[in-house]
N, C-alpha and C positions, 0 to 999 in steps of 0.2 A: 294285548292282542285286540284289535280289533272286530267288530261284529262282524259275521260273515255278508250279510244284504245293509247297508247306511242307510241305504235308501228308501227302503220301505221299513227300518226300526224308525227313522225319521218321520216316514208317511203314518204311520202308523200312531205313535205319540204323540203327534199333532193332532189326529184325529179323535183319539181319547182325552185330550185334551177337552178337545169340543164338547163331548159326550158327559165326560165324567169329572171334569178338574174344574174348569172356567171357560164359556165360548169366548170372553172378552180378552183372557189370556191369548188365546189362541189366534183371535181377529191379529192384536199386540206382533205376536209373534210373526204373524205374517204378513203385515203392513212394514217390517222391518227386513222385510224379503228371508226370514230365519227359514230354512230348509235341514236342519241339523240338530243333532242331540249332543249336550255335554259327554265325555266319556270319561278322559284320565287327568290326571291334572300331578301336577309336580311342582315345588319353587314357585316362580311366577309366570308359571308358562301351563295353559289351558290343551287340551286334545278335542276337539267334537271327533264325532262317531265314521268321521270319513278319513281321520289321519290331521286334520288343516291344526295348524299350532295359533290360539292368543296370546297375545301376552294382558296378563290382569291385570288393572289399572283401579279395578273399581275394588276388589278385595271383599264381595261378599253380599255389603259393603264393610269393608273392617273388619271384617272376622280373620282376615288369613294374616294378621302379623309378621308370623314365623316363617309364613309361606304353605302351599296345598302339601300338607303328607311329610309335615315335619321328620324327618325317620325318629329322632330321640321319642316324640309325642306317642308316634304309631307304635314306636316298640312299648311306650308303658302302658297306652290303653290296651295292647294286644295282651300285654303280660298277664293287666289286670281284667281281661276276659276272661282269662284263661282259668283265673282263681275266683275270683268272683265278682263278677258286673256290677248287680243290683244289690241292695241291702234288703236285710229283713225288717231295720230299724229296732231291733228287741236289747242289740247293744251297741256301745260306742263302737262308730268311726273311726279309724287309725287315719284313712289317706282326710277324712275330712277338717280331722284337727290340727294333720298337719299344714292344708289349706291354709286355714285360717291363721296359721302364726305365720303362713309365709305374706300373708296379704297385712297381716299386724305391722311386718319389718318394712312391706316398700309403700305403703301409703304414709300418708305426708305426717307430720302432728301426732297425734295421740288417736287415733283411730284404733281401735284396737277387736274388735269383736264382731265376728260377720255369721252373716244367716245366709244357705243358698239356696238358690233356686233354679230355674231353666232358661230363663230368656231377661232381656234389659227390659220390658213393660212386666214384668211380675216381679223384680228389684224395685223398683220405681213403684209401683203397687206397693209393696211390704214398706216402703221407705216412707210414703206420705201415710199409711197406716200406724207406724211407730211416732211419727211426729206429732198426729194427734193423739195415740195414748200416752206420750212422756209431757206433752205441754197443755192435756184437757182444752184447747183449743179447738174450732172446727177451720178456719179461711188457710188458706191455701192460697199462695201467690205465685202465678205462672207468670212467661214471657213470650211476646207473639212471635209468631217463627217457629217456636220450640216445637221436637219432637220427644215425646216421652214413651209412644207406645201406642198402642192400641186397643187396650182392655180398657173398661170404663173407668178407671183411675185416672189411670194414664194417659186418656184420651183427654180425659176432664183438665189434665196437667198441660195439655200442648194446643199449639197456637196458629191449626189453623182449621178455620169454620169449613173446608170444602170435607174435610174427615171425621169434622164433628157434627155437623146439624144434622143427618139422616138417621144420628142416633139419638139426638134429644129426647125428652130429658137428661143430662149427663148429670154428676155427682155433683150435689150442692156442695157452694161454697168456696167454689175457684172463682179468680180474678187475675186477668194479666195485664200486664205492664210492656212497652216498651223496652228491647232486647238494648241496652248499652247506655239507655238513660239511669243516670241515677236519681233524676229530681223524680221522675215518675215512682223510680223504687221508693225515694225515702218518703213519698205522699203515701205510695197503696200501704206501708206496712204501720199495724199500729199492735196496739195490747191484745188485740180479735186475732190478730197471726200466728198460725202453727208452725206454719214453715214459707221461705222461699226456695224453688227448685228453681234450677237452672243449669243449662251446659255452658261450660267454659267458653265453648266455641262450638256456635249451631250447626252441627251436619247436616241435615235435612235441610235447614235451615236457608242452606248456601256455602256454606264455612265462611260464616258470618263470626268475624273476632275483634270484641269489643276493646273499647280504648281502653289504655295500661290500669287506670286507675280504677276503673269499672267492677271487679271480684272485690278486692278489699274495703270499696265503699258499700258493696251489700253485705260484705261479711260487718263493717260496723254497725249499720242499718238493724242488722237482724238482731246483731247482742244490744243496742239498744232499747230495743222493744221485747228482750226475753224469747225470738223468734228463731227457728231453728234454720240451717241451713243447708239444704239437700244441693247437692253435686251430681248432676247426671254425667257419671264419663263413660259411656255404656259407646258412643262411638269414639270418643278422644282417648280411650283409657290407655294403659299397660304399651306405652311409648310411639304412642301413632305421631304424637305433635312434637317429638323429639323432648320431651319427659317424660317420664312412667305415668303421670297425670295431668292433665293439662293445666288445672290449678295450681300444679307449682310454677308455674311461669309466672305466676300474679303474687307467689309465695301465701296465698292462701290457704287452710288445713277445713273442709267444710263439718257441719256436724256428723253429716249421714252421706256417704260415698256409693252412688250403683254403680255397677260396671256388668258385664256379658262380651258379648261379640267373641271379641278376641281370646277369650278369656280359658275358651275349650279347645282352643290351637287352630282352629280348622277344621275339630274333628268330631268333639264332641259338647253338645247344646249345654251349656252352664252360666248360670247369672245367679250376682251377689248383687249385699247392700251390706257397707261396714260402716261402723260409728264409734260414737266415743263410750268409753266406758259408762257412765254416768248412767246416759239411756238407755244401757242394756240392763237395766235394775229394776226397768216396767217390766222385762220380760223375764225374769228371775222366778217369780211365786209362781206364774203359769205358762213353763217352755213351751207349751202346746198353744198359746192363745193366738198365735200365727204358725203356720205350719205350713207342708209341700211333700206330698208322696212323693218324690223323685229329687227333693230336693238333696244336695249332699252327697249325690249317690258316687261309690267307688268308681264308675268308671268316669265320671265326669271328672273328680278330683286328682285322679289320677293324669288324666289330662293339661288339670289346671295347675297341676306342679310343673308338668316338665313342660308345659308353655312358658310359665314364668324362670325357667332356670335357664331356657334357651334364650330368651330376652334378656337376663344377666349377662352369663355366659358367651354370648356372638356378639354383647355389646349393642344391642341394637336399637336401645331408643338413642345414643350419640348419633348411631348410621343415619336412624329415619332425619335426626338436626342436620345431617350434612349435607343429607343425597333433596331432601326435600328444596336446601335453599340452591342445590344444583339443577333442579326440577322448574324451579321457579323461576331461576334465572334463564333457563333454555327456551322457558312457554313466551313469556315479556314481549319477547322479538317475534313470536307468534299471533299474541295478540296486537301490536304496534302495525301488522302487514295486514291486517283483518280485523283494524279500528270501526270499518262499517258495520262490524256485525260483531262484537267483542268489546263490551263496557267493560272488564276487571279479568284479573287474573290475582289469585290473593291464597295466603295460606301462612300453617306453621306446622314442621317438620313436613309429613306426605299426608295431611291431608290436603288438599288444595281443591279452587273452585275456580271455573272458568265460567263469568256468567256472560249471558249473548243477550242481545237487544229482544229478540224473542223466546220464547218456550217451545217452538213451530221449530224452529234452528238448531237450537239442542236436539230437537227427534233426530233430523237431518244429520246433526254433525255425528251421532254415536252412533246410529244405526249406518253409516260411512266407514266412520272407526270398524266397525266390526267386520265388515267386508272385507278391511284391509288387514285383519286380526291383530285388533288392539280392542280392549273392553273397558268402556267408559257406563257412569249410569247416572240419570238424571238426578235432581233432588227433590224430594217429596214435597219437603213446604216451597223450594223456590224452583219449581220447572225450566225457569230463564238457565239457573245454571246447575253442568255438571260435574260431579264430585270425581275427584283420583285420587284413589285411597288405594297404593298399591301392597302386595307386601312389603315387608320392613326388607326384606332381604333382596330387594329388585336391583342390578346391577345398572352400572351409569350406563351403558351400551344399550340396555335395554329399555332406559328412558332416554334414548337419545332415537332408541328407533319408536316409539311411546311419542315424541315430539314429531317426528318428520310425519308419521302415521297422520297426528290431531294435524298439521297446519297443513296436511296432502285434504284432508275430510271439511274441514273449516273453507276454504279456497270451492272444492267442489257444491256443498251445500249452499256456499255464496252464490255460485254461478247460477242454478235452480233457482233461488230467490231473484236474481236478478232477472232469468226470464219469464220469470210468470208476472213481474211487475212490468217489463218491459210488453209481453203479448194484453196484459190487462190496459194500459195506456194508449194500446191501437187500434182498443175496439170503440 
């Protein structure tokens, strides 16, 4: 059902916005002509507050896999509201342990032992924290581009200076390397290294995906320097690139595994970090020496089961392999007619990235999309381009109206670009 006034619940949350959330949000919102409030959401299709249908493109970004309101997800978290949400923590977890042996069987290798938390920068935190207690090491080797988070760990871990320098000082003892070289990897890392992090394939990034041989020469790099090897799939994870991981595409198994986003269906906020057995033996004598009040909790777990059993079950990191290179193939011919303003069109499974000769152009091109209700969203480190990261379960018809939408938005934001250079040249 719909609000009885859109209009003024609209006017209104805009204006609290201003007041009470972020004026800059707000400014955001309405540079992008936004007049409307999210309301329902379903599959891959959005409601705002006046009836008008999106279709998601962008997922979150990555959070909705399964799709907005999974029903299997919503009936377990519903179930396990209904018994009990939160934990006291005074005794074992049933839905947590079971978690964990489900994350034991679909990660790659011998990963076997996970700690959880609420979001993919407190995975990525607990992960470079484990790294230095199992290898008494302190350096840390990031990659520019990378996004890790935003807590000072995390921040410390990612690569790019406009999100880091207003908080300097960050956490000693990070250094990054170039994202796909190996000659830089195998210079930065020596006997001083705890760990290498890194995403498979940069979201934020760009969906920036490095050459073939690029994962398994850091994975040697690292064992031979005794260095551990952290895997951020917190936005590639649980079948977005058309594998359950994106590392197995390179067939690599890393030491220490994050993931989130996707992870709580859509529905509810849960982030892990899983590793090899070996390393869970610093956290043995004192379970407590890392910890998380909410970490683990029933209803997230509950969540993270029947996300992952509907990703088994519907098949859908094969879908995201099939539909993504059907995605890919429809966009090509999009960027080929709009080569004046569209360097790349690039991806694996449904993440994909369409980057533009500007940052200015992307505003233009998404905030278009939207008008036309399709939801695209920039990328953090690379503003030239933006990420479609739809649900797993988005139908070919709906990326086929997803394509006519982008190359309707693309064409009109070109034409704008052309007149403002064409009135600039006549004065």
């Amino acid at each position: 059902m719909l609000p009885d006034n859109p209009d003024r619940l609209a006017a209104e949350t805009l204006e609290k916005y201003g007041r009470f959330v972020n004026a800059g949000l707000q400014r955001l919102y309405r540079f992008a002509n936004v007049s409307t409030v999210e309301w329902e959401a379903r599959g891959a299709v959005i409601h705002d507050a006046h009836g008008k249908e999106y279709l998601d493109c962008s997922g979150g970004p990555a959070i909705f896999n399964v799709g907005h309101r999974h029903p299997k997800v919503v009936a377990a978290v519903k179930e396990q509201l209904d018994r009990m949400p939160m934990s006291v923590r005074a005794l074992p977890r049933h839905l947590e342990a079971e978690l964990a042996e489900l994350l034991a069987e679909i990660t790659p290798g011998d990963l076997q032992y996970t700690f959880f938390c609420n979001s993919g920068a407190e995975a990525n935190e607990g992960a470079l924290k484990l790294a230095r207690l199992v290898t008494k090491r302190a350096e840390i080797i990031g990659t520019t581009g990378a996004f890790h988070g935003k807590t000072m760990g995390a921040l410390s871990a990612s690569g790019r200076d406009t999100y880091k320098t207003p908080f300097e000082p960050l956490v000693p003892g990070f250094r990054h390397v170039a994202f796909g070289n190996l000659d830089a990897m195998a210079s930065a890392v020596s006997a001083r290294t705890a760990a290498v992090i890194l995403e498979p394939i940069q979201g934020e990034g760009g969906v920036v995906i490095p050459p073939d041989g690029y994962l398994p020469g850091v994975r040697r790099i690292c064992d031979r320097h005794g260095a551990l090897l952290i895997v951020d799939e917190v936005q590639t994870g649980l079948g977005r690139t058309g594998k359950m991981f994106a590392c197995e595409h390179w067939g690599v198994t890393p030491d220490i595994m994050t993931m989130a986003k996707a992870l709580g269906g859509g529905v509810v906020p849960i982030g892990a970090f899983t590793g090899r057995p070996h390393l869970w033996k610093a956290l043995e004598q004192n379970p407590y020496l890392h910890s998380t009040t909410f970490g683990g909790n029933p209803l997230a777990c509950a969540a993270g089961i029947a996300t992952i059993n509907v990703i088994l079950e519907e098949r859908l990191v094969e879908r995201a392999a099939e539909l993504g290179t059907y995605f890919l193939e429809r966009l090509r011919p999009v960027a080929r007619r709009h080569s004046r303003f569209v360097k790349d069109v690039r991806g694996k499974g449904l993440l994909i990235g369409m980057e533009f000769t500007d940052p200015d152009l992307v505003l233009l091109v998404t905030a278009e999309a939207l008008t036309r209700g399709v939801i695209v969203f920039y990328s953090l480190n690379k503003p030239e381009t933006f990420r479609i990261a739809p649900p797993l379960i988005i139908s070919r018809e709906q990326i086929d109206r997803a394509v006519a939408v982008l190359d309707e938005s693309v064409a009109v934001a070109g034409a704008l670009v052309d007149q403002v250079e064409q009135k600039a040249e006549t004065r």
